[in-house]
C-alpha positions as CSV (number, residue, x, y, z in Angstrom):
1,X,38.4,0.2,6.2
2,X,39.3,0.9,2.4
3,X,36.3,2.4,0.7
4,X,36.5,1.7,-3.4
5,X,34.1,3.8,-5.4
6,X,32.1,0.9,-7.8
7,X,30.3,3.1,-10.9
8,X,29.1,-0.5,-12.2
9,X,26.8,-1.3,-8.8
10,X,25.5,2.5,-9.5
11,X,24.7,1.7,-13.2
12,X,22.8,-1.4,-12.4
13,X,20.8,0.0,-10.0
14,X,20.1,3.4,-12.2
15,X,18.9,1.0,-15.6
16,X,16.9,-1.2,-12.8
17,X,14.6,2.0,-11.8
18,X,14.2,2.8,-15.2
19,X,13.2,-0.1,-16.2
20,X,10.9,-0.2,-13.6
21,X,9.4,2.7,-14.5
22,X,9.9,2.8,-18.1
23,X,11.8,5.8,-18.4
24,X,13.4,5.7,-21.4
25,X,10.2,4.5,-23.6
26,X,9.0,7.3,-25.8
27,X,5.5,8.3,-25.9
28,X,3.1,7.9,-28.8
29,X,-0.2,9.0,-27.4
30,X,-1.0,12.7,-26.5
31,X,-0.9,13.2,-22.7
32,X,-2.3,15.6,-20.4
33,X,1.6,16.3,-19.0
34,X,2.6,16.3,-22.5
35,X,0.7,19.8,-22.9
36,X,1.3,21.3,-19.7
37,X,5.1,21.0,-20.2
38,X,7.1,22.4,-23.5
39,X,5.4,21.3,-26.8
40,X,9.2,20.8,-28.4
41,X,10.2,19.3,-25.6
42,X,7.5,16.6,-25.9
43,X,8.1,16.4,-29.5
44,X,11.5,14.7,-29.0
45,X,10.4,12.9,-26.7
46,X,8.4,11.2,-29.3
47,X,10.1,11.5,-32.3
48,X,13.9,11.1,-31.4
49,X,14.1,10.3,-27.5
50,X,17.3,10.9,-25.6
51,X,18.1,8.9,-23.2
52,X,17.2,10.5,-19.7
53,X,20.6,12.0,-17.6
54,X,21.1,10.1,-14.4
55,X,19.8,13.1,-12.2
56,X,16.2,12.7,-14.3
57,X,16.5,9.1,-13.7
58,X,17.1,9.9,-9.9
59,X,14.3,12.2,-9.9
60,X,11.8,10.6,-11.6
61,X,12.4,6.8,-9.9
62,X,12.2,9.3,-6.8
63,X,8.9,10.5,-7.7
64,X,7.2,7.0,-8.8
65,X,8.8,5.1,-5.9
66,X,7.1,7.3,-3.3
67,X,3.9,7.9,-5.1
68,X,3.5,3.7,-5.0
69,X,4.6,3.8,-1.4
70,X,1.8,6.8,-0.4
71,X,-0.6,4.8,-2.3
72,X,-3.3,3.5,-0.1
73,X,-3.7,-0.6,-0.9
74,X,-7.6,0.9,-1.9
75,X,-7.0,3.1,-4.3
76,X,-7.6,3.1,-7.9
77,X,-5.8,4.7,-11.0
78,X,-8.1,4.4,-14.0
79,X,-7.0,6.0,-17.2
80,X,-9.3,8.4,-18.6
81,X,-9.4,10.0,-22.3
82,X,-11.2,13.1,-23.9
83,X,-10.9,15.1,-26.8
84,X,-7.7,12.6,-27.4
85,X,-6.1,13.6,-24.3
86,X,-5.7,10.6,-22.2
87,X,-5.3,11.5,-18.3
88,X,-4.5,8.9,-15.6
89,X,-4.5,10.9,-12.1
90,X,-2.0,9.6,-9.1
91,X,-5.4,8.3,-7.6
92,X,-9.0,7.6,-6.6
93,X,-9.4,7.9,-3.4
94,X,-12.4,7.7,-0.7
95,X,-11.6,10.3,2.3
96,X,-13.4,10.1,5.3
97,X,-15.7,13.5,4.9
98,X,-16.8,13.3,1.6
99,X,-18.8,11.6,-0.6
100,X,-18.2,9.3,-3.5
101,X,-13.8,8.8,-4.9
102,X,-12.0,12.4,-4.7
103,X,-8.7,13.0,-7.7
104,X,-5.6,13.1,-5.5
105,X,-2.4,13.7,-6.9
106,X,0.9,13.2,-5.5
107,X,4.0,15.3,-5.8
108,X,7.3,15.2,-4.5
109,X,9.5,18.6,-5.0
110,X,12.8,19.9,-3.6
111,X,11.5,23.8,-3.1
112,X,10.9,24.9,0.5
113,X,7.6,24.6,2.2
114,X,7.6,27.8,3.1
115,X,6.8,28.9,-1.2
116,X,3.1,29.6,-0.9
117,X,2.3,29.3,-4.5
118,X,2.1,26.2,-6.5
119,X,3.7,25.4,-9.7
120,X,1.8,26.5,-12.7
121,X,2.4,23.9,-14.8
122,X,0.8,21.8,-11.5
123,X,-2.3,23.6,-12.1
124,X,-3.2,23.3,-15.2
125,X,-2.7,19.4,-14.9
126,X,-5.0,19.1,-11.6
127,X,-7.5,21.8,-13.4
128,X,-7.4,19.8,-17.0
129,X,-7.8,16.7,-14.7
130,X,-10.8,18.1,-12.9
131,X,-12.1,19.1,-16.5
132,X,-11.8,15.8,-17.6
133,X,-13.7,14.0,-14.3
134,X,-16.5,16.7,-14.5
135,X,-14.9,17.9,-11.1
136,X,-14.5,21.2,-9.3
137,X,-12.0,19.7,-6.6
138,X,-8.9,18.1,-6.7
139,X,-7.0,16.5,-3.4
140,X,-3.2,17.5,-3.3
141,X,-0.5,15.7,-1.6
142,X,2.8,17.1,-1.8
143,X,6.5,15.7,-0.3
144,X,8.8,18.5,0.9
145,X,11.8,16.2,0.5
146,X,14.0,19.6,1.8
147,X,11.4,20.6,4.2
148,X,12.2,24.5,4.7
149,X,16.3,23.5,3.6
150,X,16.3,23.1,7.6
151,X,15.3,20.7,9.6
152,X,12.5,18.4,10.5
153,X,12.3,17.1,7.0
154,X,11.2,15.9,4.5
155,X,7.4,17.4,5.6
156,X,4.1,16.3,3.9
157,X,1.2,18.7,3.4
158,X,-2.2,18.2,2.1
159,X,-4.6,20.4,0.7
160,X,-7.7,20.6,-1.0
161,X,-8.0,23.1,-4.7
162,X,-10.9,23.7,-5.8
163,X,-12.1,26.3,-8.9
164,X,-14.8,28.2,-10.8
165,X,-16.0,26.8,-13.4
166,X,-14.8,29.1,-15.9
167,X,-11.2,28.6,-14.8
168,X,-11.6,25.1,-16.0
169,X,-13.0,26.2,-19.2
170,X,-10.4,28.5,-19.9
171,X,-7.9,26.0,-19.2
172,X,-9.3,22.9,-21.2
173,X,-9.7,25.9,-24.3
174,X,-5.5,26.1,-23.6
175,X,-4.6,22.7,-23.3
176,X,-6.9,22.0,-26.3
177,X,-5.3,24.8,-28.5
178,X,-1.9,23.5,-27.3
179,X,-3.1,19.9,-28.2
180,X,-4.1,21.4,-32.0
181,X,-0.6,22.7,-32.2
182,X,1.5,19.7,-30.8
183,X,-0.4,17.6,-33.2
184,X,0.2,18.9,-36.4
185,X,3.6,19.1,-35.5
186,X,3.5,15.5,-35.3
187,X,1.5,15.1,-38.6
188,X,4.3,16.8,-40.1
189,X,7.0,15.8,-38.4
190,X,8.9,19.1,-37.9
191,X,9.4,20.4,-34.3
192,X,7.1,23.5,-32.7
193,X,9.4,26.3,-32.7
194,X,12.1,26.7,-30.1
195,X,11.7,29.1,-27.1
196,X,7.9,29.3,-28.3
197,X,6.2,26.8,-26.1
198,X,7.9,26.8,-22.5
199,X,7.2,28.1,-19.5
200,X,8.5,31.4,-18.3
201,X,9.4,32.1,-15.0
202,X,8.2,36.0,-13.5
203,X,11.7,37.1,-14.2
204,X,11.1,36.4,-17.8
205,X,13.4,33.2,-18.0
206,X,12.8,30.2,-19.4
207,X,13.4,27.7,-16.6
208,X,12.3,24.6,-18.6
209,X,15.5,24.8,-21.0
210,X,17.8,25.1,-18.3
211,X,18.3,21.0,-17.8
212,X,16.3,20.2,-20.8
213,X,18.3,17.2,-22.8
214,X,17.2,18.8,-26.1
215,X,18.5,22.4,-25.5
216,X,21.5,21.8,-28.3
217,X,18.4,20.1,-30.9
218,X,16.6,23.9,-29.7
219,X,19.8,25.9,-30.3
220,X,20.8,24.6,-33.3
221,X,16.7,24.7,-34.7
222,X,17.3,28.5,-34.2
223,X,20.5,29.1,-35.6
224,X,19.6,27.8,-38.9
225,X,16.5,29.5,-38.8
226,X,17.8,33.2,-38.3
227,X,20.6,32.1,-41.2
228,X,17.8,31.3,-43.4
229,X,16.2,34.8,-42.6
């Protein structure tokens, strides 16, 4: 057997899945995910897109392709808007149980089962999307694609979160302040400040520049801003 490496058969299929799934369009519109996630980040997203490495590509196509395929052939995925924040959950679903079309949301991640607590930028998206329904509940389906980095993998696990209602307050006020911010940055076109609106881990680092595309654009922001100081 002679095994030849072929890059071009990779390529194709890599620009298929993102056309697919649109991955390299920018967006215009002010999403829920879009506040949740670094305000600078989502800036250049809109304003001067780079195109996505192949390991987001893989990641992302990984996440949408198992989302449609967990999708029950009955459920719906409206698109929802408020306060100019438009929200389309993973689904609408009717469990057996309850009453009336529960939010579910799907998510795939490589950490171990075994982590008890869930990501906070997770969170605030199910608790803006609860918010937004006029909801106390959400439905959570998550894909352990490493299981516990042993196997049986992947594992699935499925939970129900539900919240006070001031927690949902407190977080619309957030996502709306973040919202305020995000959008006169676009008004005036200039970037939110580096560093200033990204998530910090409970070591104090900022994981979400770590494989950010835009962490030169960041670097150089800052540079020539302590130069001009």
């Amino acid at each position: 057997m002679i095994k030849t490496d072929n890059p071009e058969l990779s390529r194709l299929i890599l620009n298929h899945l993102s056309d697919k799934y649109k991955l390299k369009q920018p967006r215009e519109d002010i999403h829920l995910s879009t506040l949740v996630y670094c305000l600078t980040r989502s800036f250049f997203d809109a304003h001067s897109a780079v195109e996505p490495t192949d390991e987001e590509l893989m990641l992302f196509a990984l996440g949408y392709g198992l989302q449609d395929v967990l999708t029950p052939p009955d459920a719906t995925t409206p698109t929802l808007e408020e306060e100019g924040i438009i929200y389309r959950p993973d689904m609408l679903l009717c469990i057996p149980g309850n009453v009336g079309l529960q939010l579910v949301e799907v998510k795939t991640t490589r950490m171990s089962s075994k982590k008890g607590e869930l990501p906070e930028t997770w969170v605030e998206y199910i608790k803006g999307g609860c918010h937004i329904r006029k909801t106390n509940s959400y439905e959570l389906v998550i894909l352990y694609l490493m299981g516990n980095y042993a196997p049986p993998f992947p594992q699935i696990s499925a939970c129900r979160l539900e919240f006070e209602q001031q927690e949902l307050d407190e977080n619309w006020q957030y996502l709306t302040t973040r919202r305020d911010v995000y959008q006169s940055h676009m008004a005036d076109n200039t970037p939110p400040e580096p560093y200033m609106w990204c998530k910090v881990d409970d070591k104090g680092a900022m994981w979400e520049c770590s494989k950010c595309r835009y962490k030169l654009n960041c670097a150089a922001i800052s540079l020539i801003g302590k130069k001009e100081a």
